[in-house]
N, C-alpha and C positions, 0 to 999 in steps of 0.2 A: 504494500500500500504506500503510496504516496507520503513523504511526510512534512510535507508543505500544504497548502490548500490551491490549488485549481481554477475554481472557479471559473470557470470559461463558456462557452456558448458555442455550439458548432450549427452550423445553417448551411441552408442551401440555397444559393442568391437566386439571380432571376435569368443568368443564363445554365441556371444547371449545373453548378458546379458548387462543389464541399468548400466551405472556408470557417474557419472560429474568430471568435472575437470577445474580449472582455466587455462586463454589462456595462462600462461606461461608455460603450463606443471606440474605443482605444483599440491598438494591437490587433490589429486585424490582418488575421493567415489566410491567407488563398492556397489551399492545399491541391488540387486539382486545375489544373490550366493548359492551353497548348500540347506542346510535348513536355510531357510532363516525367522525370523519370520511373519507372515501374521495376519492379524486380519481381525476379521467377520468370520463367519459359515463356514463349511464343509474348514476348511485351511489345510486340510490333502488330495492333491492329488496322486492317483496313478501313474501318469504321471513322477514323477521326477518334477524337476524344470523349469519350462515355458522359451519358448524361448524369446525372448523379440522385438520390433520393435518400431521405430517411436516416440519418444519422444518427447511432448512437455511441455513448462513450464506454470502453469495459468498464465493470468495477473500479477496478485499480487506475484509472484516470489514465493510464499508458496509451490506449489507441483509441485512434473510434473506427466504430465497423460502417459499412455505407455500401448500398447497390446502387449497381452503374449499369449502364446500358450501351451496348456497344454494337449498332446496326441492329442486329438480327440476334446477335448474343446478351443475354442477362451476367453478370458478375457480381462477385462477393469480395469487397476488398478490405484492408487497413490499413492503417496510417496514423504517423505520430503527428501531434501539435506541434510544426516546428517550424519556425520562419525561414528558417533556412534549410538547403539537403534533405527536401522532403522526397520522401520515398512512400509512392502508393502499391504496396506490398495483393498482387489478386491471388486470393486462395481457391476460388471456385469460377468456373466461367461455362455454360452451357446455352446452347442453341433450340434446346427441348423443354429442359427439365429450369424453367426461370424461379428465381430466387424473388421475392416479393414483404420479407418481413423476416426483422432478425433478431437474436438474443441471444445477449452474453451469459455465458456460466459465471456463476458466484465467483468462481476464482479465476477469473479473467481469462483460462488458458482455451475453450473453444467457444463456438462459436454454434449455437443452433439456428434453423433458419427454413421458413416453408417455401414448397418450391411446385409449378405446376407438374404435376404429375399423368400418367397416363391412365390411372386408376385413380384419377381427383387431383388430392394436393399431397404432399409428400413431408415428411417431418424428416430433417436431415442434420448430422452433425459432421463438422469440421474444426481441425484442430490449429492452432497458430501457425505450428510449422510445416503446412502442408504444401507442397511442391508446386500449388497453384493452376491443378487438374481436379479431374472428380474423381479419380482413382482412390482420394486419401478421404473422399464422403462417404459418409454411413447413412445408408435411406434408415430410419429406426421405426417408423409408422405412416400409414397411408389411410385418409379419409376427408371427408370434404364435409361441411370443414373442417379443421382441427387447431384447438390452442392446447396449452403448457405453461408448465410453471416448474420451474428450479426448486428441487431441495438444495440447502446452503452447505451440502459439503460437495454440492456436481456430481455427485453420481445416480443419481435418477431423476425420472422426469416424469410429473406427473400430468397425463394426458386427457383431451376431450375432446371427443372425433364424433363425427355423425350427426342427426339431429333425433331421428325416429327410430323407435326398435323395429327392429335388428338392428341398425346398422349404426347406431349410438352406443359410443364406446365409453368406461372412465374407467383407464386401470394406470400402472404403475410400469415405468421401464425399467428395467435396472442396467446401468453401464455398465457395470462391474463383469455383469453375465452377458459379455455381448450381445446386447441393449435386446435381451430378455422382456418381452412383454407380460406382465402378470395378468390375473382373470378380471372379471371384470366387478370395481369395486360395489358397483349399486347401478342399478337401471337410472341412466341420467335423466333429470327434468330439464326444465326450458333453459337455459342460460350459455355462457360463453365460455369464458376462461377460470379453471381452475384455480386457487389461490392458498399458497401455500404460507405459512408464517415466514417470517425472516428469520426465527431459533426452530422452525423446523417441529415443532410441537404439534401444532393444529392445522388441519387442513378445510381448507372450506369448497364445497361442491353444493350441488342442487339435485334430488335426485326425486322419482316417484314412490308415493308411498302407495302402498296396499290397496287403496282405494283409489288407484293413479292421480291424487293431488299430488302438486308441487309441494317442496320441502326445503329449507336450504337446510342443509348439511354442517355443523363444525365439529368435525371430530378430532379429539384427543389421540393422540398417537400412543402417549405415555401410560393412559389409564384404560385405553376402549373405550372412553365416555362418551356419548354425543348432546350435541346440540340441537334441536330439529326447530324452525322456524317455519310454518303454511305461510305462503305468495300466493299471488294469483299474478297472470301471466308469464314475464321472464324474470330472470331479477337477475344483477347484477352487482360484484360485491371484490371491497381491498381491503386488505393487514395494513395498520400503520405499522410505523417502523418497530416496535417494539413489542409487535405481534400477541396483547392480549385485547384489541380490538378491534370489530370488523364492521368496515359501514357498507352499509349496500342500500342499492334501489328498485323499486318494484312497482307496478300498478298498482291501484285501490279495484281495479279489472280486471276479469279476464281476457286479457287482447295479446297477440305476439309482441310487446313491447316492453322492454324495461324500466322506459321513462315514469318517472314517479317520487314521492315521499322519499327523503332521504332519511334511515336509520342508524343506529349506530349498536352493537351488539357487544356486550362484553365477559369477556371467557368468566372471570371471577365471582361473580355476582351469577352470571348468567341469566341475563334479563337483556331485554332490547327496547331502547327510548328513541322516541323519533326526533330526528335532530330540526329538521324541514321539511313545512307541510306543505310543499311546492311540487310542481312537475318539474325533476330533475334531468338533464342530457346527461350530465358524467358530471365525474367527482376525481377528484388528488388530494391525495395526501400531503403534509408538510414535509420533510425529512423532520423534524422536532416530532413530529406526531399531536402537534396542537393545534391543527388546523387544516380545514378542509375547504381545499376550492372547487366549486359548482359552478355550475352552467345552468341557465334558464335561459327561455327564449323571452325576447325583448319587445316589451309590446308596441315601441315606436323607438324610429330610429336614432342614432345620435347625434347629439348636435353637432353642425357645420360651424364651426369655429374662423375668424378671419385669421390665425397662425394655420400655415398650410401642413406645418409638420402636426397636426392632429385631426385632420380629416379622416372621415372613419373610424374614429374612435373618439367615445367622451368619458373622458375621465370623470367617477362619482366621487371625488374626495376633496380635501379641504382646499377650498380656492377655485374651484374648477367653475364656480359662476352657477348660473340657474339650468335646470335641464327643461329642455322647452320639450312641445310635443308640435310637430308643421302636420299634423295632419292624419298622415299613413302610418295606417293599422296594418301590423301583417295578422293572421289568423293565432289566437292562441294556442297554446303549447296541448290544452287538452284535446282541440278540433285537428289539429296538423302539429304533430310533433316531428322529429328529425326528418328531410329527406333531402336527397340532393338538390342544391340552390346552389346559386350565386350572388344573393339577397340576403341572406339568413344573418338575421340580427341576435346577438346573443347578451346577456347582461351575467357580466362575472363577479362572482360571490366569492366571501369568504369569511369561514365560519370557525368561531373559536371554541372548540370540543368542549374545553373543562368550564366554559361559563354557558354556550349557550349564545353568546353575541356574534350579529352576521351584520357584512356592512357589502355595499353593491359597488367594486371597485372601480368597473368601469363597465360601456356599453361596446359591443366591438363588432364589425363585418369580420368576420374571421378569413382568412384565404381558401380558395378551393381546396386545397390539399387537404386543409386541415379540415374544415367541415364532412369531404365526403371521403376519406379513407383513413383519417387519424382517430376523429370523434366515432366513429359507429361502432370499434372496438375500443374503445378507450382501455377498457377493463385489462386487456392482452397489452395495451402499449404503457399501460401504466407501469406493468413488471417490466420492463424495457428501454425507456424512454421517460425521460426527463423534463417537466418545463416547471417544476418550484428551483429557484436559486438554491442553493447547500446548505445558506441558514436559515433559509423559510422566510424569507423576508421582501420577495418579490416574485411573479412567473414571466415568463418567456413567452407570448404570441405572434403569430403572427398576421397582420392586420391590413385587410383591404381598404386601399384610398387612394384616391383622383387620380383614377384607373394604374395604380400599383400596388406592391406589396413592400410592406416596411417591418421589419421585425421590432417587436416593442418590448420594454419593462414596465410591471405591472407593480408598484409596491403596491403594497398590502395596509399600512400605514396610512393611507388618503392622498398621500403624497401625488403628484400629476404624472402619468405617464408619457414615456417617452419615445423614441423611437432609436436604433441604434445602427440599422443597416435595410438595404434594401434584400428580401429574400422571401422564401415561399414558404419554410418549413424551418422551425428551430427547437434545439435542446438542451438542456445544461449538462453541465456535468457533474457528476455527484458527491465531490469534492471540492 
């Protein structure tokens, strides 16, 4: 582990290429450009220069992982934060089998990552030092869809594939037994990604009960105990960092959707208090574990500001001036909850666990990327992917305006937000 702090911001600007940069706007690394040097075999593409997506940072702050796209071929690469003598290291590179979402093992050394498959989607692992072919890939599970969550010593991975029986999966891999699938732990209910504690204690799932009601699941690994919570619809659910609490969200309906009331559930007590009696999109945790930022949809949009650098976004905090309303209603969150737009207005919350206080930090257009393939699994990229700052004291968006995208900082504080780079997609790192 690093033993300095980090702090950094890795994005992807607007021509498609990886760069970091400190929250204040400083220090800004363009890691991918041109000819750019590569290491490992065949580094001479026809393609020109890969476009780049989805950045995240290891554990250990040492690289960040990021798919590229290179013509007709998808890639899996890394790369260190380095101003200078950057070297974009491609571990995986396939013309069939395309890589579309990635995650680091607890201990930084591989690299799992879904990929399209010819039987669906493919769950795949690769290792740092790998030659930069798929000879050194391990397919380890196949289904559509399929998420995962890390046990925190990396050697299994707990899986959720399918959606209907049969063909809905939740069991256990073991790496240790060349990536051994176990049986299957419970008939899965509605939901997405599995969610493992950070001490590896509790596991949280969704499964059907006897009477095919939904159930969320938190089970004790150490005593066999469980948890069992009735949903109706999906519900979707995270460990803060110090893994004896789980918040999730669910409808007050039966509908295929997760959006709804935000909870919060706790291993000790074992009881569940609702934190917001909103229709919730997605939820984050602090790294502190004292706070959680949400997403609701915004019921008019934000103010047009004469500073250019805050179009598209209206800061809710101290000084930001009056929030007008000009008019346009979009449809509330209960009649039209997520779906793809380029309009979708969203108002960012954030909420303090141990009191109960929540203050509306800002109003934002979020960029395409992020509304229509970051937000719908939130739940999966949240194990993954980064946008609270290290101390919990600001997020990372990024935010459409007067027809561009500008990466922003969001303190939490009331403080005015700011902008820091032009880009589509941003993350921190977790140090």
């Amino acid at each position: 582990m690093p033993l300095h702090l980090i702090n950094r911001i890795a994005y992807i600007d607007l021509q498609n290429q990886l760069n970091t940069i400190s929250p204040n706007g400083q220090e800004r690394h363009l890691l991918t450009h041109g000819q750019f040097p590569l290491s490992g075999p065949s580094q001479d593409s026809p393609f020109g220069r890969p476009n780049f997506q989805f950045p995240t940072w290891s554990p250990d702050g040492q690289y960040i992982a990021t798919i590229g796209s290179e013509g007709r071929n998808t890639a899996l690469y890394t790369v260190s934060d380095h101003a200078q003598s950057v070297s974009l290291k491609r571990l995986y590179v396939s013309e069939s089998q395309l890589p579309f979402y990635i995650y680091w093992s607890p201990d930084s050394h591989m690299i799992s990552f879904v990929a399209t498959d010819l039987q669906g989607i493919g769950l795949h692992l690769i290792s740092l030092d790998n030659k930069g072919n798929s000879k050194g890939c391990r397919l380890l599970a196949t289904g559509q869809p399929i998420f995962w969550d890390w046990m925190p010593e990396s050697d299994q991975i707990l899986i959720h594939s399918g959606i209907n029986y049969p063909d809905a999966q939740l069991a256990l891999i073991d790496l240790k037994r060349e990536g051994n699938i176990g049986e299957n732990i419970a008939q899965p209910g509605l939901f997405q990604a599995p969610a493992i504690a950070p001490n590896g204690r509790y596991w949280a799932y969704a499964e059907m009960d006897a009477y095919d009601n939904g159930q969320l699941v938190v089970a004790d690994i150490a005593t066999q105990e469980q948890i069992e919570v009735p949903y109706e619809g999906v519900v979707a659910f995270s460990w803060n960092p110090t893994g004896d609490r789980l918040a999730f969200i669910a409808p007050p309906n039966p509908i295929r959707r997760y959006y709804g009331p935000l909870h919060l559930l706790d291993t000790a007590a074992k009881g569940v208090r609702k934190l917001v009696d909103e229709t919730i999109l997605a939820f984050f945790w602090s790294p502190t574990g004292q706070h959680l930022a949400y997403f609701t949809m915004a019921d008019t949009p934000p103010v047009q500001r004469s500073n250019p650098s805050n179009h598209g976004l209206n800061g809710n905090g101290t000084g930001n001036g009056v929030y007008k309303n000009n008019g346009l209603t979009l449809p509330s969150a209960a009649e039209s909850a997520y779906k793809p737009a380029d309009t979708l207005l969203l108002d960012v919350w954030v909420i303090d666990v141990t009191n109960g206080k929540k203050a509306n930090i800002a109003t934002v257009k979020p960029s395409s990327m992020f509304i229509n393939q970051f937000l719908p699994f939130f739940d999966q990229f949240a194990l993954s992917h980064r946008i609270w700052s290290p101390d919990g004291t600001a997020l990372v968006l990024p935010v459409d305006q007067d027809n561009s995208t500008n990466i922003f900082i969001l303190p939490i504080d009331g403080a005015q937000p700011f902008a820091i780079a032009l880009g589509q997609i941003a993350f921190w790192s977790r140090q």
